[in-house]
C-alpha positions as CSV (number, residue, x, y, z in Angstrom):
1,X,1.9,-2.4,-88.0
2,X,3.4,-5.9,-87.7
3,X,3.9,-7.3,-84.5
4,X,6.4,-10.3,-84.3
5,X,4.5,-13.1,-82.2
6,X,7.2,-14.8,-80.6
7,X,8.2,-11.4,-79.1
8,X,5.0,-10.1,-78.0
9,X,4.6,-13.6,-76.0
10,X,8.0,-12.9,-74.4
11,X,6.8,-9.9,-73.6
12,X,3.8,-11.0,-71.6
13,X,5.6,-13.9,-70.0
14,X,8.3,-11.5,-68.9
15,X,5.6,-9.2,-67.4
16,X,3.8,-12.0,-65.8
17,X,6.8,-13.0,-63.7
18,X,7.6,-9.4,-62.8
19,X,4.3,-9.3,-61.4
20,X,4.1,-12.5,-59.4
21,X,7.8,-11.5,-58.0
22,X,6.0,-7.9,-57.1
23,X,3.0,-10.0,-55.2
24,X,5.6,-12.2,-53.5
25,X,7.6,-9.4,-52.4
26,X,4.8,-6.8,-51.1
27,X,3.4,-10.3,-49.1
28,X,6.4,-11.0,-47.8
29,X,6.6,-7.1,-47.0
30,X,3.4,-6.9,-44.9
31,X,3.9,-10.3,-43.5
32,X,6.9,-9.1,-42.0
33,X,5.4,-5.4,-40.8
34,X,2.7,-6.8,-38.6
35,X,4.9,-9.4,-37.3
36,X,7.1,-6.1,-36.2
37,X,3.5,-4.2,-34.9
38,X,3.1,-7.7,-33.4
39,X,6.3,-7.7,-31.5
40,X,5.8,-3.6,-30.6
41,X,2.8,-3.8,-29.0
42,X,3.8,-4.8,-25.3
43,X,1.4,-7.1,-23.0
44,X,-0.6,-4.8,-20.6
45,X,0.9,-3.8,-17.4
46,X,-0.5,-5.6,-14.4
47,X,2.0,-6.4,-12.1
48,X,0.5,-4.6,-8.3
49,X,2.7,-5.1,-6.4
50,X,3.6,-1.4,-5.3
51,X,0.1,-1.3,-4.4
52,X,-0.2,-4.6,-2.8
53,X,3.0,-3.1,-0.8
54,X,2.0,-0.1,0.0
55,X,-1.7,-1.5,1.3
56,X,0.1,-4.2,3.9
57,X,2.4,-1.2,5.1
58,X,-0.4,1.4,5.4
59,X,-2.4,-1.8,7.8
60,X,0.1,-2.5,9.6
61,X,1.5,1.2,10.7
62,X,-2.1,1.8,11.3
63,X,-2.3,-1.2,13.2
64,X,0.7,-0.4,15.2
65,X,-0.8,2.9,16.7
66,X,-4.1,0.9,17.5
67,X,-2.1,-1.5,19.4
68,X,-0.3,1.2,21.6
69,X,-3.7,3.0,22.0
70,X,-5.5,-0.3,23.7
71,X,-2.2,-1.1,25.5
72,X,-2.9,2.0,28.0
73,X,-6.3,1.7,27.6
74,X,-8.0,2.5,31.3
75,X,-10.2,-0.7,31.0
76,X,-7.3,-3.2,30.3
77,X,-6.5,-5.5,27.7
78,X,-8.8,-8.0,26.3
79,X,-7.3,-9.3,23.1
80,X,-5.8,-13.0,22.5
81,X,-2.5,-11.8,22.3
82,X,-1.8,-9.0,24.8
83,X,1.5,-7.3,25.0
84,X,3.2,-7.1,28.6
85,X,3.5,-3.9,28.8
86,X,6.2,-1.3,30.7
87,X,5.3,2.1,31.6
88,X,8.6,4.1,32.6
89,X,7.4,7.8,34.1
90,X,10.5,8.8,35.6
91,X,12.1,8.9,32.0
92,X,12.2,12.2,29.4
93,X,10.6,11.6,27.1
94,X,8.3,9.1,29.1
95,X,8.1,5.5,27.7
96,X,6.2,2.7,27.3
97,X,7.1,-1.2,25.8
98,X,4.5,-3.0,24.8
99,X,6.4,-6.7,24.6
100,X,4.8,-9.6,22.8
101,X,7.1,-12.3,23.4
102,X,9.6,-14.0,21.5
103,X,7.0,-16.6,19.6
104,X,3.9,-15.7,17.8
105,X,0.8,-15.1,19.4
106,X,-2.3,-14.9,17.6
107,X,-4.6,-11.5,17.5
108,X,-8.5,-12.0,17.5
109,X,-8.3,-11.3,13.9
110,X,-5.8,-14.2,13.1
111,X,-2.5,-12.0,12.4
112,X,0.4,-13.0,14.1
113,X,2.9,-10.9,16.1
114,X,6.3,-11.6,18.2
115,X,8.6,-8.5,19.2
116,X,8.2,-4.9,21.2
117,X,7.1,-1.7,20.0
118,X,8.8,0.9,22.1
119,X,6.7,4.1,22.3
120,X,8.3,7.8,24.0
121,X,5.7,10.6,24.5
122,X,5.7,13.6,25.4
123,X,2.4,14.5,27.2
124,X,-1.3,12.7,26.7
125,X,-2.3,12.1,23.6
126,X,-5.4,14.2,23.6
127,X,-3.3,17.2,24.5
128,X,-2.4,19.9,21.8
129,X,1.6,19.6,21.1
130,X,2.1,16.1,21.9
131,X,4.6,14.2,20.2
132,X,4.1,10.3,20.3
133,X,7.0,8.2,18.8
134,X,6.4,4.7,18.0
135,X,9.6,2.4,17.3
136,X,9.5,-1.2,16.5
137,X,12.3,-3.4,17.9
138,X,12.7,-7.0,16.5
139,X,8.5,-6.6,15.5
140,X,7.1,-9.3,13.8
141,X,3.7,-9.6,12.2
142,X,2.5,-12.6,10.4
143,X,6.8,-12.6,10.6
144,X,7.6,-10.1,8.4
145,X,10.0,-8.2,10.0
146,X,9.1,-4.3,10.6
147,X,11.3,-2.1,11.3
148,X,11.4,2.0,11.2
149,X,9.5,4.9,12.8
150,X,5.9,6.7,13.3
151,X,5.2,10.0,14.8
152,X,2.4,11.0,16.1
153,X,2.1,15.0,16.7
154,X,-1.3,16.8,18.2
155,X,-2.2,19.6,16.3
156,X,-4.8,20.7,18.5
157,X,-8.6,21.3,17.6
158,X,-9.4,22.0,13.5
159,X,-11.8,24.0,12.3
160,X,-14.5,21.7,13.2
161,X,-13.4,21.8,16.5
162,X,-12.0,18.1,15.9
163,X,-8.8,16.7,17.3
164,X,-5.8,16.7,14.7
165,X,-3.0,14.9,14.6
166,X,0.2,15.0,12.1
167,X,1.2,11.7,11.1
168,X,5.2,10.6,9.9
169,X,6.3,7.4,8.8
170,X,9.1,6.3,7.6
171,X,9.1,2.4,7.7
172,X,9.9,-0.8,6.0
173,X,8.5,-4.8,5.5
174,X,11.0,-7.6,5.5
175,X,10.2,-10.7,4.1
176,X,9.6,-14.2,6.7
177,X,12.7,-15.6,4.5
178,X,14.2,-12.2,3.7
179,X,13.8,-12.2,0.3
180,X,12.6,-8.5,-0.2
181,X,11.9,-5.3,1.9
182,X,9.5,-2.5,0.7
183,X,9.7,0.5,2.0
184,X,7.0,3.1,3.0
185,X,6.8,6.5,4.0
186,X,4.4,8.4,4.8
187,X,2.9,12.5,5.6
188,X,-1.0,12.2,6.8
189,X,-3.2,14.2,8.7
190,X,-5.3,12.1,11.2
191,X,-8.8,13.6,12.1
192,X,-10.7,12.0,15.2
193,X,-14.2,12.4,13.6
194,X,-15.4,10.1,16.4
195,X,-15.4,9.0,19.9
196,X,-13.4,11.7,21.2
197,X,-15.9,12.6,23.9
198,X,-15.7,9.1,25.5
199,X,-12.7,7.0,27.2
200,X,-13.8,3.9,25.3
201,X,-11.6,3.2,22.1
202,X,-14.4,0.7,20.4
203,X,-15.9,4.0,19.0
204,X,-13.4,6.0,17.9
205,X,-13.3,7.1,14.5
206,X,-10.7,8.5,12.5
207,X,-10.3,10.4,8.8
208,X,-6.6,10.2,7.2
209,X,-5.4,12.0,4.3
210,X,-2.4,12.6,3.3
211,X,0.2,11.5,0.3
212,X,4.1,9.5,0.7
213,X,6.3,7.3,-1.4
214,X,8.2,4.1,-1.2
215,X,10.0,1.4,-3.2
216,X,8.1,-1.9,-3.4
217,X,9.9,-5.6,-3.4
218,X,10.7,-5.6,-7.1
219,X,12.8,-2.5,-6.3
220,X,10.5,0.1,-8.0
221,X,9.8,3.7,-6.8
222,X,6.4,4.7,-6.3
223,X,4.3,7.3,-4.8
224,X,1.0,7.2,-3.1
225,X,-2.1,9.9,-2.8
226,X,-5.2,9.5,-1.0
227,X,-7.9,10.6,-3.0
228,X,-10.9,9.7,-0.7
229,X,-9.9,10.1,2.3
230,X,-8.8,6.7,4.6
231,X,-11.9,5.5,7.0
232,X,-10.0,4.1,10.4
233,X,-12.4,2.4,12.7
234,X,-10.3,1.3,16.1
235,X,-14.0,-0.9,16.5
236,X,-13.0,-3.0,13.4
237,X,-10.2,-5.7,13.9
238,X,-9.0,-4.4,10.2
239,X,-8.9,-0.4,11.8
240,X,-9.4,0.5,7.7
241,X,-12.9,0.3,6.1
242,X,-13.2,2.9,3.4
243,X,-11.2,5.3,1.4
244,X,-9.0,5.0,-2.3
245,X,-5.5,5.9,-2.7
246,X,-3.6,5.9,-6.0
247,X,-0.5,4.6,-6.6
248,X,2.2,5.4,-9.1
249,X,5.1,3.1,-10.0
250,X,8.4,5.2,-11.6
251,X,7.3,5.2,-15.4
252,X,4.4,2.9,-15.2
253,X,0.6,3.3,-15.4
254,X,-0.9,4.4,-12.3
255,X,-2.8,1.8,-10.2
256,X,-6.0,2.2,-7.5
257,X,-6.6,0.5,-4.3
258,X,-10.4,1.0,-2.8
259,X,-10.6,0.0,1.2
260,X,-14.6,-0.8,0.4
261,X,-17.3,0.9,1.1
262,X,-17.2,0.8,4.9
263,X,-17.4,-3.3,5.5
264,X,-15.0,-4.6,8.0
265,X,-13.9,-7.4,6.1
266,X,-9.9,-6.4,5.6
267,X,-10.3,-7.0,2.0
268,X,-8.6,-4.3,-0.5
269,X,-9.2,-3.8,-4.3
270,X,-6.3,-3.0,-6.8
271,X,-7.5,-1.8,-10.3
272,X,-4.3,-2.3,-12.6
273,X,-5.3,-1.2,-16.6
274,X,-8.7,-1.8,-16.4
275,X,-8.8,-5.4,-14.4
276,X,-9.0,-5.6,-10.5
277,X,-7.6,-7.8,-7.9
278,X,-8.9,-8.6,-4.2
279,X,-6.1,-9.2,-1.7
280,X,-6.6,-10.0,2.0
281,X,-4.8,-7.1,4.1
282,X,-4.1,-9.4,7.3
């Protein structure tokens, strides 16, 4: 068979180029789908702040009790920056203001407070039934304004024969310039583990459990769940020592906070996709 040379050459140059154009395309091709997996695949997710939020409300409600609990104390006051404080008995429910001033004063454990907490209750606090309501007015700590309510209500003696409280909160933390306010609420069960059998409050020891919800400063929804149940020790200036709660933003990967293992140090660690934070409670 004869084959024309000038043709066959054609041929093979034609091919050639339809080749290199097929290489250029199918580069340009993948080039072009990893830069799109590129552009899919979104930085990890590590922004804490619901749980940072949640962590400074959960001290500082805490706190607020521990501060109405020393201000009746039978031995007195003994902290750098006692409240004055009002008992009204002749009131129903009866009352009591616990006022620290309108400037800061500094607590042994360096947090700063101004403002009253007005408290109403019903009967004492170690009697079943019981209802304690604490209210901030104008409250400041290290001045973030804190404003909303926490009810305290005796359950009466568990199973263990221990003292058991309800908890409610339903609260909020304002920014010192105002920029943002979290919000944090709150259903716990308080168990006095410890110190019940003595009028001293150094030793008392209390177990909280319990889930609640809020919206942190960005504006996101989240709910909370202790899984190890909160270690409150009224002997620490930091009341929490121990326990892990988890947090879940709206739509977002769920993050942990660990109190520690029992150290009063007021340190808290957030575990957000694998890396953790430390963040100072006070």
């Amino acid at each position: 068979m004869f084959i024309n040379t000038d043709q066959h050459h054609a041929v093979t140059k034609r091919n050639t180029m339809m080749s290199r154009h097929l290489i250029i395309v199918l580069t340009a091709l993948s080039v072009g789908l990893v830069a799109c997996r590129r552009e899919n695949i979104e930085a990890p997710d590590l922004d804490y702040s619901a749980a940072t939020d949640n962590s400074r409300a959960e001290d500082i409600f805490t706190d607020m009790l521990a501060q109405v609990d020393k201000a009746v104390e039978d031995n007195g006051l003994r902290d750098l920056c006692d409240p004055t404080v009002t008992f009204d008995t002749t009131s129903t429910p009866r009352s009591i203001t616990l006022d620290f001033g309108d400037v800061n004063c500094t607590a042994t454990n360096g947090r700063l407070r101004r403002g009253r907490i007005r408290v109403t209750y019903t009967g004492r606090y170690r009697d079943a039934g019981t209802v304690i309501t604490i209210t901030p007015q104008g409250y400041h700590v290290n001045d973030q304004l804190i404003q909303g309510t926490k009810i305290v209500t005796n359950l009466g003696l568990n199973g263990n024969g221990q003292p058991a409280f309800s908890v409610q909160v339903n609260g909020s933390v304002t920014a010192a310039d105002g920029s943002w306010t979290s919000t944090h609420q709150a259903q716990r069960t308080r168990t006095w583990i410890q110190g019940n059998d003595t009028p001293a409050l150094n030793d008392d020891i209390y177990l909280i459990t319990g889930s609640g919800s809020g919206v942190n400063r960005n504006g996101v929804a989240y709910t909370s769940t202790i899984t190890q149940a909160l270690r409150v020790e009224l002997g620490c200036i930091w009341r929490l020592v121990s326990g892990t709660v988890v947090i879940t933003p709206e739509g977002r990967p769920v993050r942990s906070i660990d109190y520690g293992n029992g150290s009063c140090d007021g340190t808290v660690s957030i575990t957000v996709n694998g890396q953790t934070f430390t963040i100072t409670i006070g």
